[in-house]
VEXMITI-684282 format. One record per residue (C-alpha): x, y, z; residue number from 0; residue in three letters. Coordinates in steps of 0.05 Angstrom, whole numbers. Layout:
(r (X Y Z) NUM "ALA")
...
# end
This chain:
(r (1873 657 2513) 0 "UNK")
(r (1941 688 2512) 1 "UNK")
(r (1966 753 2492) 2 "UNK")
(r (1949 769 2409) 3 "UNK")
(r (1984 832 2406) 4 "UNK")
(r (2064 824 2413) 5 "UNK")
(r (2114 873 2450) 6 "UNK")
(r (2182 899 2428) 7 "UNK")
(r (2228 931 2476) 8 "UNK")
(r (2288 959 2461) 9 "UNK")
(r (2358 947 2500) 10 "UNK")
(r (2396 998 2536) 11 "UNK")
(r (2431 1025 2594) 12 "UNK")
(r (2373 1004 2628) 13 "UNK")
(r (2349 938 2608) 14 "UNK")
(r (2425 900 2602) 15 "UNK")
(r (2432 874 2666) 16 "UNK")
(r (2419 797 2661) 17 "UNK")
(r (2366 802 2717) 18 "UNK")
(r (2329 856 2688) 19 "UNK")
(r (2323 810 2631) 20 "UNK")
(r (2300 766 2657) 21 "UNK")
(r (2241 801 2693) 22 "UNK")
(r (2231 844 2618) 23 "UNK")
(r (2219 773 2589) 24 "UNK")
(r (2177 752 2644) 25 "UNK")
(r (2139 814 2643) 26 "UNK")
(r (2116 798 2569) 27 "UNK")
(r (2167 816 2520) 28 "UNK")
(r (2174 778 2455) 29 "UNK")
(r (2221 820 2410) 30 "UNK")
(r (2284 846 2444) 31 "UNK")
(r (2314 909 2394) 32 "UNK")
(r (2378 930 2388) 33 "UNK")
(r (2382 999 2365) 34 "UNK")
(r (2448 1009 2323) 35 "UNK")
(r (2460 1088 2332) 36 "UNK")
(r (2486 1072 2397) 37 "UNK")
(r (2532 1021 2423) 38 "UNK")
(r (2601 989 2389) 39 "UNK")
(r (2592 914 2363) 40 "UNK")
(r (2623 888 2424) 41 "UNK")
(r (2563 914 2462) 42 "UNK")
(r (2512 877 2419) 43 "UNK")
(r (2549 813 2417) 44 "UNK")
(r (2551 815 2485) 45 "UNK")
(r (2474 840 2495) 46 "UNK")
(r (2457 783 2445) 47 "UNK")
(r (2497 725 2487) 48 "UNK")
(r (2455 753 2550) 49 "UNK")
(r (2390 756 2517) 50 "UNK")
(r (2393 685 2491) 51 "UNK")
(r (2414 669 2557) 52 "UNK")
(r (2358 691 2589) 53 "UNK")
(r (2309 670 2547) 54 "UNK")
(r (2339 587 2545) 55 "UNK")
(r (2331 606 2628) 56 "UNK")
(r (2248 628 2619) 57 "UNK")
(r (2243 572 2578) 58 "UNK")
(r (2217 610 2515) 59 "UNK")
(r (2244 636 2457) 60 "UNK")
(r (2250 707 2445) 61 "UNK")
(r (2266 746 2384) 62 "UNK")
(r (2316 798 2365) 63 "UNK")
(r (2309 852 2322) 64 "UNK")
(r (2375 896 2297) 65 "UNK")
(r (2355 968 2277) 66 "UNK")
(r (2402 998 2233) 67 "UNK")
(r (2418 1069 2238) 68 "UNK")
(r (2414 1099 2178) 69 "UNK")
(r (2442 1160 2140) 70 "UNK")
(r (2457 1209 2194) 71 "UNK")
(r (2416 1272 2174) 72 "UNK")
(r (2439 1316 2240) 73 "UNK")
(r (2482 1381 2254) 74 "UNK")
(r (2546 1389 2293) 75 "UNK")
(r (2556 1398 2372) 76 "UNK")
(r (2561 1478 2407) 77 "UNK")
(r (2607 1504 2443) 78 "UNK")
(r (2569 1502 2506) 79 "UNK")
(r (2529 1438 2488) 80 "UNK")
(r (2467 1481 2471) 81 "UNK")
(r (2438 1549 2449) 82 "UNK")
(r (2375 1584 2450) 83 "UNK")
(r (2350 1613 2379) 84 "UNK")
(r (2300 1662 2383) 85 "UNK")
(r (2247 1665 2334) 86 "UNK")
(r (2266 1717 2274) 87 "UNK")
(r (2326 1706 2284) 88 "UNK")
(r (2387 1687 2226) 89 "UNK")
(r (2424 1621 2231) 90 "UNK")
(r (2471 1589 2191) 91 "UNK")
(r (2476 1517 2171) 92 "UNK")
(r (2547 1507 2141) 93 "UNK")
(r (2574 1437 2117) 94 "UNK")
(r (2649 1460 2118) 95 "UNK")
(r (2643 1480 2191) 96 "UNK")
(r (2686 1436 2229) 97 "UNK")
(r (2686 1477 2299) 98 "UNK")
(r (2641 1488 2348) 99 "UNK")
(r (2583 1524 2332) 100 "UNK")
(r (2544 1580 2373) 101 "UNK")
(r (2485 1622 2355) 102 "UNK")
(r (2504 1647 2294) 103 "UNK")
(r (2513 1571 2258) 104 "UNK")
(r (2533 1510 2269) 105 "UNK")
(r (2568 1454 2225) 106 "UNK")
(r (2530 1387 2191) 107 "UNK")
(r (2539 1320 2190) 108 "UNK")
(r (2506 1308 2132) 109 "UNK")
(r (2545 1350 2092) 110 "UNK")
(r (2494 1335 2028) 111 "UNK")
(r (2436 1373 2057) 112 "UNK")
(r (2463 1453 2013) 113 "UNK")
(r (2447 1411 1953) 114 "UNK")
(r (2376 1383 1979) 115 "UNK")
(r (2342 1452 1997) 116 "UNK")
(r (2324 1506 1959) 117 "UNK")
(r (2290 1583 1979) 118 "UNK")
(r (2225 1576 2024) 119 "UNK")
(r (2248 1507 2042) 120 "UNK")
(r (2217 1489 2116) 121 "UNK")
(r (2268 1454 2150) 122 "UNK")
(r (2249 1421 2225) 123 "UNK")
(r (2297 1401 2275) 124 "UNK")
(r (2290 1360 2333) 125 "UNK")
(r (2232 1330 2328) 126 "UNK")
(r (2207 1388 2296) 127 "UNK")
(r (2207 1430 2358) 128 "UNK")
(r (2254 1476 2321) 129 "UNK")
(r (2232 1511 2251) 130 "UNK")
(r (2276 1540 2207) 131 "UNK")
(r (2258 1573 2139) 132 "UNK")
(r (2308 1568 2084) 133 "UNK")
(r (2322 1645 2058) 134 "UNK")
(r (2388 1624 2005) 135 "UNK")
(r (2444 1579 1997) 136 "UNK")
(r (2520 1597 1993) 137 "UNK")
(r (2560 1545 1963) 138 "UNK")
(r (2566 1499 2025) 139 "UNK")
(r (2523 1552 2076) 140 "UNK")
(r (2451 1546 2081) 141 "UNK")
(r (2424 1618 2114) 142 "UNK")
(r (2360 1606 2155) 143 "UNK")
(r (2306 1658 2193) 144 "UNK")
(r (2276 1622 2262) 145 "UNK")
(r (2208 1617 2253) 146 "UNK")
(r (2192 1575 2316) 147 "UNK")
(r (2261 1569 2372) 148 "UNK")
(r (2274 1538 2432) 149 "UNK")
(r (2335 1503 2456) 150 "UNK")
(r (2378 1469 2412) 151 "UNK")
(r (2431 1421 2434) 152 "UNK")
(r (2490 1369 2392) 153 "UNK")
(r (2479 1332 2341) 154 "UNK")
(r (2401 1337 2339) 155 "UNK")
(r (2361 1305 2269) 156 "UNK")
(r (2336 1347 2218) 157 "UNK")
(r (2286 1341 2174) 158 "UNK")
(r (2251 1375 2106) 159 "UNK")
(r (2178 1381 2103) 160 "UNK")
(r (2149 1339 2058) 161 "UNK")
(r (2209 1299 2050) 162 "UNK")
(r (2259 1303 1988) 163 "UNK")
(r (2332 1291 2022) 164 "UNK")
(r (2378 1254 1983) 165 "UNK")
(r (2412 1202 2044) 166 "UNK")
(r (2414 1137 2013) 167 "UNK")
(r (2375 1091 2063) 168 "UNK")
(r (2446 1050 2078) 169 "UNK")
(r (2514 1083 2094) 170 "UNK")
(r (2581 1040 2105) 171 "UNK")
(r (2566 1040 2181) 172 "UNK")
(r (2497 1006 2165) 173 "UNK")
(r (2531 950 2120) 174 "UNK")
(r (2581 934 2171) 175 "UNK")
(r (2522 921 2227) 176 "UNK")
(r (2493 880 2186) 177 "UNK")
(r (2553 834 2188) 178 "UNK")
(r (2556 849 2267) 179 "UNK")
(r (2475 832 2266) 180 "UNK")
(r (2483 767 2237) 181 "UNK")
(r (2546 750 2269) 182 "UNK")
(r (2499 745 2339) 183 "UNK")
(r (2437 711 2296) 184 "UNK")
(r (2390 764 2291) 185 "UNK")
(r (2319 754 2265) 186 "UNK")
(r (2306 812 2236) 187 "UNK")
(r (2338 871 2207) 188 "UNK")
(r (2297 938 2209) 189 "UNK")
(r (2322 993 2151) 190 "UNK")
(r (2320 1065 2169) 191 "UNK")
(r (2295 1116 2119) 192 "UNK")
(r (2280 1065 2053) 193 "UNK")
(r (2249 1104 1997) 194 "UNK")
(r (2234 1044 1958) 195 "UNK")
(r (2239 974 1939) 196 "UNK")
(r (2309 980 1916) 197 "UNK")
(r (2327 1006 1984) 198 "UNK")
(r (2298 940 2014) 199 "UNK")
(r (2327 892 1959) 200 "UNK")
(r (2399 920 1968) 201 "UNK")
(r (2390 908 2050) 202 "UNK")
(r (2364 843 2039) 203 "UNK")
(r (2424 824 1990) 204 "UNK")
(r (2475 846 2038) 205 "UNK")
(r (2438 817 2097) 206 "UNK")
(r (2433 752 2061) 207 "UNK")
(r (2512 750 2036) 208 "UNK")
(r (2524 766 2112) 209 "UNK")
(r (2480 711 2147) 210 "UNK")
(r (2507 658 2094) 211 "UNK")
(r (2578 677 2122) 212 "UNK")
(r (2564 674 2194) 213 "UNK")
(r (2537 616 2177) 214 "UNK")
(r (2456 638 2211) 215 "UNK")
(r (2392 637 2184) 216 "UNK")
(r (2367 687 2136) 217 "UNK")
(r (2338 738 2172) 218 "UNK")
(r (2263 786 2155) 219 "UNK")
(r (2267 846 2139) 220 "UNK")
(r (2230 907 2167) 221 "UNK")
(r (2217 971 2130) 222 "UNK")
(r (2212 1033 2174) 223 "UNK")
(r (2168 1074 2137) 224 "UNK")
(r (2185 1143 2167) 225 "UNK")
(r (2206 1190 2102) 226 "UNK")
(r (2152 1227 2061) 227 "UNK")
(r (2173 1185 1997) 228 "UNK")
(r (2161 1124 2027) 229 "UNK")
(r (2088 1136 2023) 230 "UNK")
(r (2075 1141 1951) 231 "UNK")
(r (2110 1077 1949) 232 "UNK")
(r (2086 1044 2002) 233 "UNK")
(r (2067 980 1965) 234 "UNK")
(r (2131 962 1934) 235 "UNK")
(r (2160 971 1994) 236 "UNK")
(r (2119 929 2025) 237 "UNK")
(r (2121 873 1972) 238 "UNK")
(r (2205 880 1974) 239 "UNK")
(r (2198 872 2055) 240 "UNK")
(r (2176 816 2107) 241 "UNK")
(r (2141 869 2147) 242 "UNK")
(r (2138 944 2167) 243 "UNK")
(r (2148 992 2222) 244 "UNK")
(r (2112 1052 2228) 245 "UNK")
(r (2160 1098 2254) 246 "UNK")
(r (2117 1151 2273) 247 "UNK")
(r (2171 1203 2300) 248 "UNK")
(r (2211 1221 2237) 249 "UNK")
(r (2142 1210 2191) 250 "UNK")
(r (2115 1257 2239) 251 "UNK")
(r (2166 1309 2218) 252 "UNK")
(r (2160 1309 2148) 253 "UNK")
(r (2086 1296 2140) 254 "UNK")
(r (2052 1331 2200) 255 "UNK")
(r (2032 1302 2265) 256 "UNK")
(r (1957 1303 2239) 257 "UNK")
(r (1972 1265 2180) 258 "UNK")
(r (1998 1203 2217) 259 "UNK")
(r (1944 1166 2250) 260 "UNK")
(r (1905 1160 2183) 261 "UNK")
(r (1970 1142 2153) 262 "UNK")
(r (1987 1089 2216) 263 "UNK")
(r (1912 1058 2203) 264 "UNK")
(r (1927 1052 2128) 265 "UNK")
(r (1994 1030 2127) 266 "UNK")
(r (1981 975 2181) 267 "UNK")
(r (1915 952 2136) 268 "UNK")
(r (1958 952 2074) 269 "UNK")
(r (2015 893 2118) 270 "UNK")
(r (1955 852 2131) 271 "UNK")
(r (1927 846 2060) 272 "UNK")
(r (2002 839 2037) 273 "UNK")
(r (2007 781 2084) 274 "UNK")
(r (2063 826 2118) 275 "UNK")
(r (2071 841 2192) 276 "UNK")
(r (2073 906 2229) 277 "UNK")
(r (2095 944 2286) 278 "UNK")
(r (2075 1011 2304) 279 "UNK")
(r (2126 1047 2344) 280 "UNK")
(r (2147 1114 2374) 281 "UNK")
(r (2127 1154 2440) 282 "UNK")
(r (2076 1106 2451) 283 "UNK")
(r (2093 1098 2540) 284 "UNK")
(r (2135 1158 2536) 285 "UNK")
(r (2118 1183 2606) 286 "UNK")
(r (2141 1128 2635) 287 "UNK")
(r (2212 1142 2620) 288 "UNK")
(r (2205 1180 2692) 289 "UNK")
(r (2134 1163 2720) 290 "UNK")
(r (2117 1097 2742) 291 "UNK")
(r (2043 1093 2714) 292 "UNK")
(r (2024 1116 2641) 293 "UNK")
(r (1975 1168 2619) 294 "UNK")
(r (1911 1162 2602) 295 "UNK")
(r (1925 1189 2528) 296 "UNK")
(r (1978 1135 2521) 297 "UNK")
(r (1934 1074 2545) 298 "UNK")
(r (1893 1101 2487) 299 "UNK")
(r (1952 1102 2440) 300 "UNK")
(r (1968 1030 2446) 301 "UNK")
(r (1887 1001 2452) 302 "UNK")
(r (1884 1032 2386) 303 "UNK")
(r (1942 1008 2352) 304 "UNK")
(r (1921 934 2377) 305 "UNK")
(r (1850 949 2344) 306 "UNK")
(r (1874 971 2277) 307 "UNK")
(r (1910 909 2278) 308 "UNK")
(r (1985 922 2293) 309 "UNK")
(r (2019 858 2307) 310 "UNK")
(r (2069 890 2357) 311 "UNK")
(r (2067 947 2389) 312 "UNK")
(r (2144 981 2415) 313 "UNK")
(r (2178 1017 2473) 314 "UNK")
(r (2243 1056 2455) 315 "UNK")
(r (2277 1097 2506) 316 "UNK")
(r (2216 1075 2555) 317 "UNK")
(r (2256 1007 2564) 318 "UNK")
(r (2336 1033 2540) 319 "UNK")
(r (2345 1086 2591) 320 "UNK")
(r (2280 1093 2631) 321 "UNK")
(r (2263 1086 2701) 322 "UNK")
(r (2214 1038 2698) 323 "UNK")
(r (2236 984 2643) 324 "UNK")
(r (2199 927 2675) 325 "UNK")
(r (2136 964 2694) 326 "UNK")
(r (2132 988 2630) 327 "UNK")
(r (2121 925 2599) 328 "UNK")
(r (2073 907 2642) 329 "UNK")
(r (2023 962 2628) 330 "UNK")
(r (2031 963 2556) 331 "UNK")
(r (2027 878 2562) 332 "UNK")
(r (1955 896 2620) 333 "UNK")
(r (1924 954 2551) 334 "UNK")
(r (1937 903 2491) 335 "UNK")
(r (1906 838 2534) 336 "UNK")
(r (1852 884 2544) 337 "UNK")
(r (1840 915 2477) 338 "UNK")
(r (1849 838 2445) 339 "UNK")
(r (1788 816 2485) 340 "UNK")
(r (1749 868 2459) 341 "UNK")
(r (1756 863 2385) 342 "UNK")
(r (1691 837 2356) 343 "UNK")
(r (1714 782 2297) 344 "UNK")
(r (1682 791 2234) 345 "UNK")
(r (1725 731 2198) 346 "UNK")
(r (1660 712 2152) 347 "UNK")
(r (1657 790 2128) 348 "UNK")
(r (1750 777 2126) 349 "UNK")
(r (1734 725 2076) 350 "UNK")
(r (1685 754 2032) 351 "UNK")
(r (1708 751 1957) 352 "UNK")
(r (1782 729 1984) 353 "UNK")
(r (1813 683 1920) 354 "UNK")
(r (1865 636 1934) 355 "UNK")
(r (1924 617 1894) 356 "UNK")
(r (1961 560 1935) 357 "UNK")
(r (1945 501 1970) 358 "UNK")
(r (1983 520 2031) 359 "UNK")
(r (1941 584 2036) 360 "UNK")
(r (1884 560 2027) 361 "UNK")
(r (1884 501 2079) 362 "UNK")
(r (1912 563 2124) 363 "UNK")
(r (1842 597 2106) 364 "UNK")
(r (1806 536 2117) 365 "UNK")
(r (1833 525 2191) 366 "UNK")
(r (1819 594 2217) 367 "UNK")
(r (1745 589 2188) 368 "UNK")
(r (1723 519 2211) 369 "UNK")
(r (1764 534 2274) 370 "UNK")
(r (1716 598 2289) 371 "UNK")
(r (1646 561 2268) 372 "UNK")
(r (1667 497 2307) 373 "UNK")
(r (1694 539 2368) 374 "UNK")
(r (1758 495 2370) 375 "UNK")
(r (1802 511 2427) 376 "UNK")
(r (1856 519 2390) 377 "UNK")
(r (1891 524 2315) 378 "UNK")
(r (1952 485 2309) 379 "UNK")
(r (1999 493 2250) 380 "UNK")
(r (2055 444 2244) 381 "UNK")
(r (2106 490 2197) 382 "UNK")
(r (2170 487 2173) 383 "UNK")
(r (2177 555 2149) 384 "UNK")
(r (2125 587 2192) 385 "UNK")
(r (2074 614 2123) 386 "UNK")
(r (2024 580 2147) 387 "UNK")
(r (2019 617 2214) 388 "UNK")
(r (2032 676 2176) 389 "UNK")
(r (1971 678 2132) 390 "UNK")
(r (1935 653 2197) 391 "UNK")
(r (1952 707 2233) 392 "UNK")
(r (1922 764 2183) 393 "UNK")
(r (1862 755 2199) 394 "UNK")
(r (1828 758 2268) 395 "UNK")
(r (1802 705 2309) 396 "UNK")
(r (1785 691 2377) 397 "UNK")
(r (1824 631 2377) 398 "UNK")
(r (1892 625 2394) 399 "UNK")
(r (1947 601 2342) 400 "UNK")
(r (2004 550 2357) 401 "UNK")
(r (2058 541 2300) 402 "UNK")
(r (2099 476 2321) 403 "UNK")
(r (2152 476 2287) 404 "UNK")
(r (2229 435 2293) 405 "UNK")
(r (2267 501 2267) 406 "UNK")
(r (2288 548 2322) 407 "UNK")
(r (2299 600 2276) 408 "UNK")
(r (2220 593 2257) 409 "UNK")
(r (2207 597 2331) 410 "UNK")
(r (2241 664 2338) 411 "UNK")
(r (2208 693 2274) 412 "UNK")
(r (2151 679 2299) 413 "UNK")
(r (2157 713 2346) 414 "UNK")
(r (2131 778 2324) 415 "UNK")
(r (2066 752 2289) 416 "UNK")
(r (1990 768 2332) 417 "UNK")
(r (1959 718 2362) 418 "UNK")
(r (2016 656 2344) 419 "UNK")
(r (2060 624 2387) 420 "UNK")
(r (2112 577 2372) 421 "UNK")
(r (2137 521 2402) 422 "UNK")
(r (2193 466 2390) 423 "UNK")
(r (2161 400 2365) 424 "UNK")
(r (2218 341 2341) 425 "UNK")
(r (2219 328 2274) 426 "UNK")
(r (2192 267 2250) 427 "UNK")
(r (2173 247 2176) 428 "UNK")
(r (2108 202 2205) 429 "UNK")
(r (2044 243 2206) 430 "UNK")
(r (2005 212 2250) 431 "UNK")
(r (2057 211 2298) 432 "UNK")
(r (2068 281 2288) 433 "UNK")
(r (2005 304 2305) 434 "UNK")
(r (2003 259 2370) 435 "UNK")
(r (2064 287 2388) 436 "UNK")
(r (2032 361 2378) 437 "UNK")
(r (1975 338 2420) 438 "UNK")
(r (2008 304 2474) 439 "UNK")
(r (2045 371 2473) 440 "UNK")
(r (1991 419 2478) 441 "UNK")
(r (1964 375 2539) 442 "UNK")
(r (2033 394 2575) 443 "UNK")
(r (2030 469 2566) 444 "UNK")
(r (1962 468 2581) 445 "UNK")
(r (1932 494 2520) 446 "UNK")
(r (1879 448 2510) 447 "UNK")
(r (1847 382 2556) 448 "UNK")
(r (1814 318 2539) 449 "UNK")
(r (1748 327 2504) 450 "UNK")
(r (1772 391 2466) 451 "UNK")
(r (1770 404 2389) 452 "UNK")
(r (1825 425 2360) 453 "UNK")
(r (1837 447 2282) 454 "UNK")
(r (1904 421 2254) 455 "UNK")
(r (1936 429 2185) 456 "UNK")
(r (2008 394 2166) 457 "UNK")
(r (2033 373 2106) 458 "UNK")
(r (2046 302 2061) 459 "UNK")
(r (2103 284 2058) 460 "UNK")
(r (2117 312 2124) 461 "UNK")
(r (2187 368 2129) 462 "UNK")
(r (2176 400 2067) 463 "UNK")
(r (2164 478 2080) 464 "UNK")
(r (2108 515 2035) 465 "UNK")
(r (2080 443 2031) 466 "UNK")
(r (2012 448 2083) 467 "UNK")
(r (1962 414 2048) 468 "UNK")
(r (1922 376 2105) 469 "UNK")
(r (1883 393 2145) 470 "UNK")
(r (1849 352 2206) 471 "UNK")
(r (1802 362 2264) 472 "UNK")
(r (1818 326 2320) 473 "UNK")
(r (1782 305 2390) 474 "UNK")
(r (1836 309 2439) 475 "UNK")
(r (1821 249 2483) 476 "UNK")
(r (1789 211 2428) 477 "UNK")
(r (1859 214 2389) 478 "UNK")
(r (1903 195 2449) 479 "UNK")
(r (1862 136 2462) 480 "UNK")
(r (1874 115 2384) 481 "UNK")
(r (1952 131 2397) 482 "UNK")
(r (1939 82 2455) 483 "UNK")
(r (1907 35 2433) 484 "UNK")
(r (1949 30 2364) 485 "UNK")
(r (2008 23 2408) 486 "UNK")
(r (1987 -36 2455) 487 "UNK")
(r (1967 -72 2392) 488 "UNK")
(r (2040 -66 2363) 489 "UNK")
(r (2073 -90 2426) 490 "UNK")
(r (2028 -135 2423) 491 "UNK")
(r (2034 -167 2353) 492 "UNK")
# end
């Protein structure tokens, strides 16, 4: 059975190098990201061209995913690069400094943030290893006590507890990567910091308007749901989105670290009843951005995201500037093969007072659960627009999923769904045909062999996408011999 859970690695200093590529998408990757606070556009046009490359040269398609960087909520650089506050002590946050700063204060890029705050505000900086509590503001000066220091070096986040800062979700730098992600054919765009559905529409308009002039497909859209006010509105979001992230370093911040993994197991639940994908990202193979095997609490990390039912799991600066890129991938690839295999299915409880509105759906419903009480050897989906897959994939099943599909784009979408994998079947309008062709297919990858029972849905008349609404069980060697037979008659005649 092959891998359920997916695996997104992100691009760097590291993992550029054609060869490394190559072994990163041997290794398992499926999703390639490309994070947007670092690098000019030449750099991901060029890191684009290469990953494509490498992928035609595995012989699989891989996806890639542009992560936009979002307001930039940070303060200014010191004079020597860094300081050490001590706790108790004053410090000034000033958005008209425009010089160095030292331990006194330092400047802000997000020159908003004396407007935000208010008196006993708690504001955290990197990562939250630094606390600050707000005593007053000055016109454009914000004066803080230390409550917790440590060093503090340039241009390092900042965040308010419990959320509440005003950053729109896009800046002008965000709306000109969008062009730059859809100039090199991204397949999906990840927003930084939405609040809300309007957020996600506006990205989606923009990324839209973009793709139609680079003349690419129309990309999904991931919401990374790592602000406080997200949460409250998580299912708007969700319903305005193709899928989520849960970005669990900046949600960490504002909401606690012990809030999260309640908030990761809901938020991941919520995608699959919205028929939305997620990912679950941050720190989860951190160690292994300098030691070659992972710990034991981060083997944990990942088994657990696969068993609340991530669809991808995803490596940051493990695979961008780590040591160990490749060997990365292939312990997190060795926990989530394990932790797939030892999910229990429970798809007769899954379907328990489930209603369905569309054909489409339901035949997808229909598959997985004759699928599981025949013990087919596979579920094949022959899609257009990949849905079906989709609504396969939300529930879990024991048996693998192959979308076949003559869109590439579709391919790569699919990319990030559990437990489907795609592959390029050749149009053609003639069902019967079709599903031969999807057989005889199968029987080359070595999916499936002679004698096996297979569950297949397509759709009348054939190339129309939302328009599943057959499904068939098929004997694999029984079929052939029909296609066979058929055939000689024909010449035949």
């Amino acid at each position: 059975m092959p891998r359920a859970t997916k695996i997104v690695a992100t691009l760097g200093p590291a993992s550029t190098e054609p060869d490394i590529l190559a072994k990163l998408i041997s290794a398992g990757v499926d999703v390639f990201r490309f994070n947007f606070s670092h690098g000019t556009a030449a750099d991901h046009m060029l890191r684009g061209d290469r990953v494509r490359t490498a992928a035609r040269n595995a012989g699989r398609e891989v996806a890639i995913m542009a992560d936009l960087q979002g307001p930039k909520i940070r303060i200014g650089k010191f004079v020597d690069g860094k300081i050490d506050l001590q706790a108790d002590a004053p410090f000034v946050l000033d958005a008209a400094f425009e010089g160095l700063g030292d331990l006194d204060r330092v400047g802000l890029d997000y020159k908003e943030l004396p407007r935000d705050v208010r008196p006993a505000d708690v504001l955290l900086l990197n990562d939250g290893l630094i606390v600050l509590i707000v005593d007053r503001v000055e016109g454009t000066k914000i004066l803080t006590t230390v409550r917790i220091g440590g060093e503090l070096s340039n241009n390092k986040g900042i965040n308010r507890q419990d959320g509440g800062l005003t950053a729109p979700a896009l800046t002008m730098k965000d709306m000109e990567d969008i062009k730059t992600a859809m100039k090199l054919g991204a397949d999906y765009i990840a927003v930084s910091f939405p609040k809300n559905a309007t957020d996600m529409s506006m990205a989606r308009l923009l990324a839209n308007a973009a793709a139609d002039e680079a003349k690419m497909p129309l990309p999904y859209m991931i919401a990374k749901i790592e602000r406080a006010e997200a949460i409250p509105a998580l299912q708007e979001i969700l319903d305005a989105s193709d899928g989520i992230m849960v970005a669990r370093g900046d949600l960490a911040v504002e909401v606690g670290n012990a809030a999260v993994p309640a908030l990761q197991k809901r938020m991941i639940k919520m995608a699959r009843a919205s028929n939305k994908f997620a990912i679950t990202a941050t720190q989860m193979m951190e160690s292994m951005i300098v030691n070659a095997i992972p710990t034991r609490a981060e083997v944990s990390d990942v088994a657990n995201a696969v068993l609340d039912g991530t669809d991808a799991v995803m490596l940051s600066a493990e695979t961008a500037s780590g040591r160990y890129p490749v060997a990365t991938v292939l312990a997190m690839a060795s926990i989530v093969t394990a932790a797939d295999e030892s999910e229990t299915v429970k798809l007769d409880a899954d379907f328990l007072n489930k209603t369905f509105s569309r054909v489409d759906q339901s035949i997808a419903y229909g598959a997985l659960f004759t699928a599981y009480h025949l013990r087919c050897k596979a579920i094949v989906a022959l899609t257009d627009s990949g849905s079906t897959a989709l609504w396969m994939s939300r529930h879990d099943i024991d048996i693998p999923i192959f979308a076949l599909t003559p869109r590439l784009q579709t391919q790569r979408k699919l990319s990030l769904f559990r437990n489907v994998r795609a592959f390029e079947l050749e149009e053609n309008f003639d069902r019967d045909a079709a599903i031969a062709e999807a057989v005889q297919l199968l029987l080359r990858k070595g999916v499936v062999a002679s004698g096996d029972l297979i569950v297949l849905t397509t759709g009348e008349p054939m190339g129309q996408p939302g328009g599943t609404n057959t499904l068939k069980i098929v004997k694999v060697g029984e079929l052939l011999a029909k296609v066979t037979d058929a055939a000689h008659r024909a010449s035949a005649a």
